[in-house]
C-alpha positions in Angstrom: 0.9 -29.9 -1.5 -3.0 -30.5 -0.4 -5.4 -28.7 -2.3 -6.5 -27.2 1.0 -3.1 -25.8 1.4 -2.7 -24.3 -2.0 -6.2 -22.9 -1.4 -4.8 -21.2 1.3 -2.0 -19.5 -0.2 -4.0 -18.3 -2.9 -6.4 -16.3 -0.4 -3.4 -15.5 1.9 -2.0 -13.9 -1.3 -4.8 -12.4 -2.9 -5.4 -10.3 1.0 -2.1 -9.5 0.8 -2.1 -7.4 -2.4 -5.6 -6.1 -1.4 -7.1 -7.3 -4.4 -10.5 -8.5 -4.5 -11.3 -11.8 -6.8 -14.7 -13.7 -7.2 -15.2 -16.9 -5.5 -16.2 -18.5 -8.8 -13.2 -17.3 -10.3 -11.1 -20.0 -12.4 -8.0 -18.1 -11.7 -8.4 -19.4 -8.5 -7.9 -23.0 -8.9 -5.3 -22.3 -11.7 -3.2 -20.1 -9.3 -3.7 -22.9 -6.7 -2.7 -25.4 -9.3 0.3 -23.1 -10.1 1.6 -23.1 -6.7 1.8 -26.7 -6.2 3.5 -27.5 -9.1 6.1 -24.4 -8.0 6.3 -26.7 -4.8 7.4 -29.6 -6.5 9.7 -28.0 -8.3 11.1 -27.1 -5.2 10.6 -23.2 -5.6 8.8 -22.6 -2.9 8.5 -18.9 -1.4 7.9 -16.7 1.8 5.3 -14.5 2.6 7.4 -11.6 1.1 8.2 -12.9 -2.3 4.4 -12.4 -3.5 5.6 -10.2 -6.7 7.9 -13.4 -8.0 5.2 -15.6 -6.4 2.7 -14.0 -8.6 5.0 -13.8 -11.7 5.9 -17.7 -11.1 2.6 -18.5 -10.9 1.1 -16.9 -13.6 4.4 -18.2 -16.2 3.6 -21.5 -14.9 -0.2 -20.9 -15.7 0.8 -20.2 -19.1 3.2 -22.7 -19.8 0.9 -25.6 -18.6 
């Protein structure tokens, strides 16, 4: 996955729970980082799974 892409799908997920989060936030680049290793792990998601998107992410975040 481009960074581009995962850079995407953090904004496109952050609008989608109407949460606000800094530009210069790190958990940006960390969830971005988070979703491309979910992709090559082959658990991807849809628009609709943002909940176990979110809670992948962030188990990933703290495993890595």
């Amino acid at each position: 996955m481009s960074d581009e892409r995962a850079a995407v799908r953090v904004e496109t997920l952050i609008d989608s729970m109407g949460r606000q989060i800094s530009d210069e936030s790190p958990h940006r680049p960390a969830l971005a980082e988070s979703f491309a290793a979910l992709t090559r792990l082959g658990a991807d998601h849809t628009p609709d799974d943002r909940i176990a998107l979110a809670e992948r992410a962030v188990f990933l975040t703290v495993l890595f």
